[in-house]
C-alpha positions in Angstrom: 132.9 109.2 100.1 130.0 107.8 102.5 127.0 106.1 101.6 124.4 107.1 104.4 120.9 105.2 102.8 119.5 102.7 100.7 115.7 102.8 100.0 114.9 100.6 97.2 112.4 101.7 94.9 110.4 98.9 93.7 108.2 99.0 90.7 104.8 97.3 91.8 101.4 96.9 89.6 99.3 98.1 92.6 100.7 100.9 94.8 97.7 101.4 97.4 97.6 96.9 97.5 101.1 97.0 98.3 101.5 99.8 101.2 98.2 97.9 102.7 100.3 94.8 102.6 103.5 96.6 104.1 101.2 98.8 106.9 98.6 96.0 107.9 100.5 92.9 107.7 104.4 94.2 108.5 103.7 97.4 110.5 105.2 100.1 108.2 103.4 103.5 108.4 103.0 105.4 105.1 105.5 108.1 105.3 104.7 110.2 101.8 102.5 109.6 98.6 101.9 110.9 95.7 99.0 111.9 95.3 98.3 111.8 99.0 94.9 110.5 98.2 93.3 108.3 96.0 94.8 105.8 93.3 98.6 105.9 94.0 101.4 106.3 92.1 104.2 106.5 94.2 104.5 105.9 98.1 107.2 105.2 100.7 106.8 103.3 103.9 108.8 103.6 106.7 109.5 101.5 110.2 111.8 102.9 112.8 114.9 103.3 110.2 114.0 101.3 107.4 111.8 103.1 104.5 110.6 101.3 101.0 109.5 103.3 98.1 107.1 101.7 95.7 106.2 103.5 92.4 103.2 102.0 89.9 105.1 100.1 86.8 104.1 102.5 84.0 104.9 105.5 86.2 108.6 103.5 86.4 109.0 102.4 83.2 107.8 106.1 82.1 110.4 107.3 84.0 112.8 105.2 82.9 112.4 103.9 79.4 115.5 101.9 80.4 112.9 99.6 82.0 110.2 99.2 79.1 111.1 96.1 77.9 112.1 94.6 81.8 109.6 92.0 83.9 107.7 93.5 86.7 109.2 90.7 89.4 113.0 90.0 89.0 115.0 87.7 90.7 115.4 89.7 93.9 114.7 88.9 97.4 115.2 91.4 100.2 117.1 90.5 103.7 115.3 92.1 106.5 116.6 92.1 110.2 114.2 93.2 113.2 113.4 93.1 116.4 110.2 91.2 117.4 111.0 88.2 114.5 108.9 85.8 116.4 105.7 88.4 116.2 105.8 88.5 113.0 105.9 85.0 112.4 102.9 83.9 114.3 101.2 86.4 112.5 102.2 85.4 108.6 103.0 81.7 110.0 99.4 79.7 108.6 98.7 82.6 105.6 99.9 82.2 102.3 102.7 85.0 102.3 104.8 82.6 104.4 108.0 81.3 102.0 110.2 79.3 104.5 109.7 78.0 107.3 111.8 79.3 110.7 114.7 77.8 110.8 118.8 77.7 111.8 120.8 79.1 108.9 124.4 77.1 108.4 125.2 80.9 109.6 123.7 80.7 112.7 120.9 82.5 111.8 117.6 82.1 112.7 115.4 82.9 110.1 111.9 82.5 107.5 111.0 84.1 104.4 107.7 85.8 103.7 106.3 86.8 100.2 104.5 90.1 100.1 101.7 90.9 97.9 103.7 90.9 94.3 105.5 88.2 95.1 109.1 89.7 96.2 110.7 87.3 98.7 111.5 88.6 102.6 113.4 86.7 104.3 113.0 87.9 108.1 116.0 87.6 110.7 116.6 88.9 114.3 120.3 89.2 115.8 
């Protein structure tokens, strides 16, 4: 057994808001939609090998009833590494998405944290 993937699915109240966020302010391209035009249900970004899917929260919750009774924004934060760290932190650095400041991690690390337009937590490193 081999896991080759992992592209979260995240249940958001604004689909088109949130791949704006993720094209204009991160650099993600929109890679597929449904529909391909208009009010969005469904879309997934993508950025070299990295893709996100976001789906509208009554589309999720439709979809899995699982979900009905579940807050929009859980305790999750993603961990993010990139090239080009620095260039995105000039560019989020005085706007309110930034989280956390750049910083040394007890890791090593260097790292900040961004929030993107629902409120999920980023936090951004570079090896």
């Amino acid at each position: 057994m081999e896991y080759q993937t992992l592209s979260p699915n995240i249940g958001v109240e604004n689909v088109n808001e949130t791949v704006k966020f993720y094209t204009e302010v991160l650099g993600f391209t929109l890679a597929m939609s449904n529909p391909e035009t208009g009010e969005l249900e469904w879309a997934m970004v993508a950025q070299g090998n990295v893709t996100i899917m976001f789906q509208e929260m009554h589309s999720l919750k439709k979809e899995y009833s699982q979900l009905a009774d579940r807050a929009a924004v859980a305790a999750l934060t993603f961990y993010v590494k990139m090239k080009g760290m620095k260039e995105l932190y000039e560019k989020v650095k005085d706007t309110e998405y930034l989280a956390v400041e750049i910083h040394q991690t007890f890791y090593g690390a260097e790292e900040f944290a961004l929030f993107d337009n629902n409120g999920y937590i980023l936090t951004i490193s570079e090896d």
